[in-house]
C-alpha positions as CSV (number, residue, x, y, z in Angstrom):
1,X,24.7,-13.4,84.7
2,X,24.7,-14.3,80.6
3,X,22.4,-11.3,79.7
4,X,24.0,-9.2,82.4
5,X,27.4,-10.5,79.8
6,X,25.3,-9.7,76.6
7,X,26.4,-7.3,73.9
8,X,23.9,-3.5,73.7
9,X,22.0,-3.5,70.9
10,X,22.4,0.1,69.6
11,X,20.5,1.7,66.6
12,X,23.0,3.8,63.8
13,X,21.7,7.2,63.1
14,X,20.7,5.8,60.3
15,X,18.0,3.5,61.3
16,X,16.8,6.4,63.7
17,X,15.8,8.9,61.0
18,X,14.0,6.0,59.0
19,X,10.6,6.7,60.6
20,X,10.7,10.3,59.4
21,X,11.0,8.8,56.2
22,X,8.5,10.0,52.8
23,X,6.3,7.4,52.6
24,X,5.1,8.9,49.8
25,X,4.9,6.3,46.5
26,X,7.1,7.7,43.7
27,X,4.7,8.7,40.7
28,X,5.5,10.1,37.2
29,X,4.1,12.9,35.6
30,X,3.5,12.0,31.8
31,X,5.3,14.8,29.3
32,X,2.6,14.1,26.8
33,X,0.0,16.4,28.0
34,X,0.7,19.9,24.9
35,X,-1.5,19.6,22.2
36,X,0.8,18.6,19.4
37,X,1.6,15.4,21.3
38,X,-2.1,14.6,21.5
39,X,-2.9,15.3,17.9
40,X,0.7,13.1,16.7
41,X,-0.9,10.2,19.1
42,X,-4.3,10.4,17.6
43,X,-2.9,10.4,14.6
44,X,-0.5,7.4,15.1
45,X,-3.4,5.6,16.1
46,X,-5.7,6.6,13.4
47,X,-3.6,6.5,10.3
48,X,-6.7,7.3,7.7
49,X,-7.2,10.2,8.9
50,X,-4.4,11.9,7.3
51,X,-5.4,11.1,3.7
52,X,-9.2,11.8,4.4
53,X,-8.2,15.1,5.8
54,X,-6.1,15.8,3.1
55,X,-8.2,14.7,0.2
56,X,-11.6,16.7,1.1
57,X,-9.4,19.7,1.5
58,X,-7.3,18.9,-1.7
59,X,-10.8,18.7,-3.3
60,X,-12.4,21.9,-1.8
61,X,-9.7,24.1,-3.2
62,X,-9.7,22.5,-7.0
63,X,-12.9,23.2,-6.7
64,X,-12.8,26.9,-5.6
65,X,-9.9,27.1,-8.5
66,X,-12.2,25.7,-11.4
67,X,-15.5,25.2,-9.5
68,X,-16.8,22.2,-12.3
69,X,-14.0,20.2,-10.2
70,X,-16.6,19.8,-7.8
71,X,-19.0,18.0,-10.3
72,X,-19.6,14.5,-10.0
73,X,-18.2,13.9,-13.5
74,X,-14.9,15.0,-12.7
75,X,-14.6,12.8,-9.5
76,X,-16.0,10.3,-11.4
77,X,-13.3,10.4,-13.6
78,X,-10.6,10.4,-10.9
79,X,-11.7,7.4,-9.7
80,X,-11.1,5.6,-13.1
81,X,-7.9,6.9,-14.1
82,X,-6.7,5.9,-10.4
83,X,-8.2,2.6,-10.4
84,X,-5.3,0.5,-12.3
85,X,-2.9,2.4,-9.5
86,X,-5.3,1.9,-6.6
87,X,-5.1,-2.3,-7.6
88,X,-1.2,-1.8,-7.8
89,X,-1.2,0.5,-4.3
90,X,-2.8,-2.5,-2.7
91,X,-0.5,-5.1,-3.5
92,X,2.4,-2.7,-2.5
93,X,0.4,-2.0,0.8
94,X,0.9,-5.6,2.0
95,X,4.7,-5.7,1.1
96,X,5.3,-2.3,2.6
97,X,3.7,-3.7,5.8
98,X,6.3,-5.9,6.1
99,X,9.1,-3.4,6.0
100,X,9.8,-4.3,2.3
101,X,9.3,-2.9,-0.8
102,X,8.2,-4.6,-4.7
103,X,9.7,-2.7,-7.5
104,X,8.0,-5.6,-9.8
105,X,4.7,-5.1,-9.6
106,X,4.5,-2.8,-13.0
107,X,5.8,-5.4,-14.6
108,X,4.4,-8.2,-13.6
109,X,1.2,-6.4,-13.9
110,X,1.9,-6.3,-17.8
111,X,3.4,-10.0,-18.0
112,X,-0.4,-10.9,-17.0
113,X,-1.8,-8.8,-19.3
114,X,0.2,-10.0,-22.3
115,X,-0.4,-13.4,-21.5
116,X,-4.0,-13.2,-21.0
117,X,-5.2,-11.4,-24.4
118,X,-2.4,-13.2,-26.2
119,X,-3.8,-16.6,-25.3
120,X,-7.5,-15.2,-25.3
121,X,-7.4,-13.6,-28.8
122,X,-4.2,-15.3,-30.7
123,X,-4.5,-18.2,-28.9
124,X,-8.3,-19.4,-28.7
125,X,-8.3,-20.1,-25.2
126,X,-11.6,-19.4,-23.5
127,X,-11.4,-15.9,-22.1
128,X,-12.2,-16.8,-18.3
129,X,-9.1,-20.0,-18.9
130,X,-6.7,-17.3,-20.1
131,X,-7.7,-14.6,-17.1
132,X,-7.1,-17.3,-14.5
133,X,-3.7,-18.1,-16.0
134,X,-2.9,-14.5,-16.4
135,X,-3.3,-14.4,-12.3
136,X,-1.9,-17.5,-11.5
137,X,1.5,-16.8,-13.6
138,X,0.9,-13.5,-12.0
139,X,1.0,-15.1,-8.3
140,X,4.2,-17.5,-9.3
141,X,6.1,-14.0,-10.2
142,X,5.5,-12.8,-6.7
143,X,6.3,-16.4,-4.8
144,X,9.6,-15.8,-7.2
145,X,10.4,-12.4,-4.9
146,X,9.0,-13.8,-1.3
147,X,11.2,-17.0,-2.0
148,X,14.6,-15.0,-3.1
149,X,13.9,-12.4,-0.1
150,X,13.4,-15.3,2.5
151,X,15.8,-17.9,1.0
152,X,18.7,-16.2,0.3
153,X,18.3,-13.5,2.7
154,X,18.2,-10.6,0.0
155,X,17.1,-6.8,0.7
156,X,13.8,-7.1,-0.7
157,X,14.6,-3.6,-2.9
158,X,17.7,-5.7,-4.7
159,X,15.9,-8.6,-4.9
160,X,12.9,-6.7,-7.1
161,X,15.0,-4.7,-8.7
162,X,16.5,-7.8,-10.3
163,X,13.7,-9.6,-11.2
164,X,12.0,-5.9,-12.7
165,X,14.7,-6.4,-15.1
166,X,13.8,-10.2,-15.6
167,X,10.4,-9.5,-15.8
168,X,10.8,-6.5,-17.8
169,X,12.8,-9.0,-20.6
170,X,10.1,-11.8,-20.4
171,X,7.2,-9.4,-21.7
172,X,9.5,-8.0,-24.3
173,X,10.7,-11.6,-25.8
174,X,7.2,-13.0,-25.3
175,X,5.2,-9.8,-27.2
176,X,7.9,-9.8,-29.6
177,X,7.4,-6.2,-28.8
178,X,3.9,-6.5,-30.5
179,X,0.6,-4.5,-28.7
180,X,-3.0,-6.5,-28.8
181,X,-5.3,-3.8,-30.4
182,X,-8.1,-3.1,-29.3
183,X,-9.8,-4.0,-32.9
184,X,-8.9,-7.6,-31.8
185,X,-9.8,-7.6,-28.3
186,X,-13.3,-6.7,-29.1
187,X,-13.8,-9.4,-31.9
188,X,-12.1,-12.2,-30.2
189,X,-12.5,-11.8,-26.5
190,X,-15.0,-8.6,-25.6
191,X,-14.8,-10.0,-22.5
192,X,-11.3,-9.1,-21.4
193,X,-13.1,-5.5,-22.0
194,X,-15.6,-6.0,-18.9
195,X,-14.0,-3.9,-16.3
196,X,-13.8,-0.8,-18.4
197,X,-17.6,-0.6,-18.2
198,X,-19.8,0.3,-16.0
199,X,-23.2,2.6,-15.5
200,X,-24.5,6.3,-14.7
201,X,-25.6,7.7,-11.8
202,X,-27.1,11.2,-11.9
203,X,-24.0,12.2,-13.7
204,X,-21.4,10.0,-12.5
205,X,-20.3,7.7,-14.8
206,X,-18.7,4.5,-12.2
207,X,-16.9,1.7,-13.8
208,X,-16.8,-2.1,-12.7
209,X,-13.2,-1.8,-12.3
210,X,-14.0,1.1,-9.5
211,X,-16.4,-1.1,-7.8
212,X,-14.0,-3.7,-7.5
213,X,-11.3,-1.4,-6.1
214,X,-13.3,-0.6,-3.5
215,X,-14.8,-4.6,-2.9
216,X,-11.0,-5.3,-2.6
217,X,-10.0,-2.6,-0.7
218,X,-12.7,-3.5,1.8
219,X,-11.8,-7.5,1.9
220,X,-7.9,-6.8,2.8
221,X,-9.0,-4.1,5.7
222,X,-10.6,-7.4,6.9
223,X,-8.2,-9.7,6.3
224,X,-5.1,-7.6,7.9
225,X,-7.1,-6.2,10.6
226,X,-9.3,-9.4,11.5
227,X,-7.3,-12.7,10.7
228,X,-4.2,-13.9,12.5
229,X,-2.3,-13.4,9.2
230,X,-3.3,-9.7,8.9
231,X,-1.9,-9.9,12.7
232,X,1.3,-11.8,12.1
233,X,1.9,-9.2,8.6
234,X,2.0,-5.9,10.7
235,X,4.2,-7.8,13.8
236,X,6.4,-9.2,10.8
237,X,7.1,-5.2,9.7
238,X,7.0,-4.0,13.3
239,X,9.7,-6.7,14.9
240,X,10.7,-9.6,12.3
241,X,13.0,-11.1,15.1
242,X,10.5,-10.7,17.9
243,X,7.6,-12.3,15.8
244,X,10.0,-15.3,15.5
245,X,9.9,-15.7,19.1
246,X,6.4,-15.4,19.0
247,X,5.9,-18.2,17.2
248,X,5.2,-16.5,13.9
249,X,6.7,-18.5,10.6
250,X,8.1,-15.6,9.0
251,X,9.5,-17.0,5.9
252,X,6.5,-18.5,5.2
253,X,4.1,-15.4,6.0
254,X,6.8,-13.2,4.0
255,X,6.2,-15.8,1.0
256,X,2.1,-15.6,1.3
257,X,2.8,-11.7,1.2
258,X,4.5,-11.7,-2.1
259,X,2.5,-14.2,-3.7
260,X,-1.0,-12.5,-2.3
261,X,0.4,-8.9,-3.9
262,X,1.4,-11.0,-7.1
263,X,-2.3,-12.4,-7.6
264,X,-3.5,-9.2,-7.4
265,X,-1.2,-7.5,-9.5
266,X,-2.4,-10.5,-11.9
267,X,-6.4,-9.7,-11.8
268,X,-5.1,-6.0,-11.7
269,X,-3.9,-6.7,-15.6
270,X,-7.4,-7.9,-16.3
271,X,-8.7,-4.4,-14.8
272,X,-5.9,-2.7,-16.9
273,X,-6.8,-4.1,-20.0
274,X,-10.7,-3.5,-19.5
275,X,-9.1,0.6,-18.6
276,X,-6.8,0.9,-21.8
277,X,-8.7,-1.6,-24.1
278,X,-5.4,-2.5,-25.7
279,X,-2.5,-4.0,-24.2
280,X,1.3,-2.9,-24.7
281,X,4.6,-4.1,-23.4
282,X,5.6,-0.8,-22.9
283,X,2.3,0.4,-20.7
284,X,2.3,1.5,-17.6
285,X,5.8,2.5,-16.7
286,X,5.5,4.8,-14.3
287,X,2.8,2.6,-11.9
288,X,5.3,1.1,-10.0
289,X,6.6,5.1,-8.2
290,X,2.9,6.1,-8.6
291,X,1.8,3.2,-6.7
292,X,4.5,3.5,-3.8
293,X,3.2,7.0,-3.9
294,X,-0.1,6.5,-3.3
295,X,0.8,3.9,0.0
296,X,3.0,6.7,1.2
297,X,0.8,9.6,1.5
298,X,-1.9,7.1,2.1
299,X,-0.3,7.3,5.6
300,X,2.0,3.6,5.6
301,X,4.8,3.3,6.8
302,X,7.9,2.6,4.7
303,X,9.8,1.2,7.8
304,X,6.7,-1.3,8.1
305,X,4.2,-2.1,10.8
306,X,1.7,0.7,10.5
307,X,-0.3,1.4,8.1
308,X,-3.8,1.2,6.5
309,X,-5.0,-0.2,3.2
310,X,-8.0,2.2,3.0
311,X,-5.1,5.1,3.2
312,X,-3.7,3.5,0.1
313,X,-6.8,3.9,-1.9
314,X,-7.0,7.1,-0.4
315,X,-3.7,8.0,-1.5
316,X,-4.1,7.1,-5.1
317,X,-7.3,9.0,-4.9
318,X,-5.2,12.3,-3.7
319,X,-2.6,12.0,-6.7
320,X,-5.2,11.9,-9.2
321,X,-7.3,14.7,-7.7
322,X,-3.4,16.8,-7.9
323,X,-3.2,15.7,-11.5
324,X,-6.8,16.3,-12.7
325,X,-7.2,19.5,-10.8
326,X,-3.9,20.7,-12.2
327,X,-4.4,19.9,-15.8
328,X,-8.2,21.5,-15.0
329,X,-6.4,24.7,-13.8
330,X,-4.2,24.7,-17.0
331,X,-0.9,23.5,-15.2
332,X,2.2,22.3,-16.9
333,X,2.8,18.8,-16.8
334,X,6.3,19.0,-15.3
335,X,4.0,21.2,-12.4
336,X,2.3,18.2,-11.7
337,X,4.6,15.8,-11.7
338,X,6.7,18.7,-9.2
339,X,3.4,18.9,-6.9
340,X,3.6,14.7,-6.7
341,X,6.9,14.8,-5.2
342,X,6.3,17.4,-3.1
343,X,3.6,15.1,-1.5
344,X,5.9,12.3,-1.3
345,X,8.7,13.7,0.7
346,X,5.5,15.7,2.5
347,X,4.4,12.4,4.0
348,X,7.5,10.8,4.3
349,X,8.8,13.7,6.8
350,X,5.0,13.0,8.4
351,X,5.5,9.5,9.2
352,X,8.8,10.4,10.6
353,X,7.1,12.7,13.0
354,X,4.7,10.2,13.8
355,X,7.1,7.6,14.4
356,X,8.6,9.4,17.4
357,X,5.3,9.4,19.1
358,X,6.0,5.8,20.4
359,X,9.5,6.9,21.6
């Protein structure tokens, strides 16, 4: 009698149709299948190959325009001329990584220099004493920018600005505007002269300094692309708050950036000096846009997290191949400097194109 009493189960139109269903798994068809989307991935992905590309070709038409560019004298002497700015584009390289930026490292890069022929020649101090406190005061100026970026939480571009000024004022006060000439480099401290040398091959004439560019070059690829601080530098530029979470110590990484660039900035003065074979406080004013430059079209990123220090070297390559195969070609000096900034706003609007890849 109950199930006679019970309530008819009855199934909605609903539930009826539900076995006619799709059962089909929803899927996605990827947009990124044109040709242009491929190459902007591959090149994301392979950020050298932008300043390789454009180098060999920047060198095959300087040398159909005056065809002794192609000599090994005349790149030989590209790589010299670049090798001061190739030291500074490294240093810049790391900072850049982290989404910053050092408009210091000209100046710093003299500060060393003064300090180390002043003490080596004025001062008597061995020349190997004097080098290492060149790099060391060189490494304090740089902790001075990591700790006033992390500390006080300043822009890293104010922050350098500032102490380019300071730094800028400390090498003028501590020359008494005075240059080192070479005359008393070579009779004091000859030494200080060592990275200007160097030794032919069949034609080539390749400097210490050059070797050294490339030794370095090759040690931070290592470092950043091998070491867990190379790892925690690009996720510092690429997400500072989500390398916090991580478990990354960004203030001290950030610090260990700016000193690291500093130090080399610092042996970079001892590479300048061997270059010029004098020293001036008023050298090398334009290194610090020629080295942000060369780390631009050297394929990193100025918003941080991509990038590659064998670009950089690269890049400083590609602006001195511009400038020699200009001045070769009988150019105008205002030319080259026109063609420079060309190539800067070039590979700025590149990087912006590569950036929306990952969008």
């Amino acid at each position: 009698m109950a199930s006679e009493d019970a309530p008819t189960k009855t199934i909605s139109d609903f539930e009826a149709t539900l076995t006619k269903a799709d059962t089909v798994v929803a899927s996605f068809e990827k947009d990124d299948k044109t040709l242009v989307h491929k190459l902007r991935n591959f090149l994301r992905r392979n950020p050298t190959m932008i300043p390789a590309l454009v180098l060999i070709l920047s060198i095959l038409v300087f040398g159909l325009i005056q065809p002794r560019f192609l000599g090994v004298g005349a790149l030989s002497t590209v790589l010299k001329q670049v090798t001061v700015t190739g030291f500074i584009a490294l240093a810049q390289t790391l900072i850049i990584l982290t989404a910053g930026i050092d408009l210091s490292v000209g100046a710093i890069l003299v500060v060393s220099s003064l300090v180390m022929a002043n003490l080596a020649v004025f001062s008597g101090v061995p020349v190997i004493i004097a080098v290492l406190i060149g790099i060391a005061l060189g490494g304090v100026m740089g902790a001075v920018n990591g700790l006033l970026v992390t500390l006080m939480r300043l822009p890293p571009f104010i922050v350098t600005l500032g102490t380019l000024s300071v730094f800028e004022s400390l090498k003028l006060w501590y020359s008494q505007s005075e240059s080192v000439r070479n005359v008393d480099i070579e009779a004091n401290a000859p030494s200080l002269l060592f990275f200007g040398q160097g030794f032919n091959i069949s034609g080539a004439s390749v400097s210490y300094g050059g070797i050294t560019l490339i030794l370095l070059a090759a040690l931070l690829w290592y470092v950043l692309n091998h070491t867990a601080w190379g790892r925690h530098v690009h996720a510092i530029g690429d997400d500072p708050d989500a390398a916090l979470l991580s478990g990354i110590n960004v203030n001290r990484t950030l610090v260990s950036v700016y000193t690291v660039a500093g130090l080399i900035c610092g042996f970079a003065a001892w590479i300048a000096i061997g270059r010029v074979g004098s020293v001036s406080p008023i050298a090398f004013q334009d290194v610090n846009l020629a080295s942000i430059t060369a780390v631009v079209i050297g394929g990193t990123s100025l918003f941080g997290g991509r990038g590659s220090i064998i670009g950089s070297v690269l890049g400083a390559m590609i602006v001195g191949v511009f400038i020699t195969g200009l001045s070769l070609a009988g150019v105008d000096d205002y030319w080259q400097k026109f063609a420079a900034g060309c190539l800067v706003i070039i590979a700025v609007a590149l990087d912006q194109w590569l950036r929306r890849a990952s969008q």
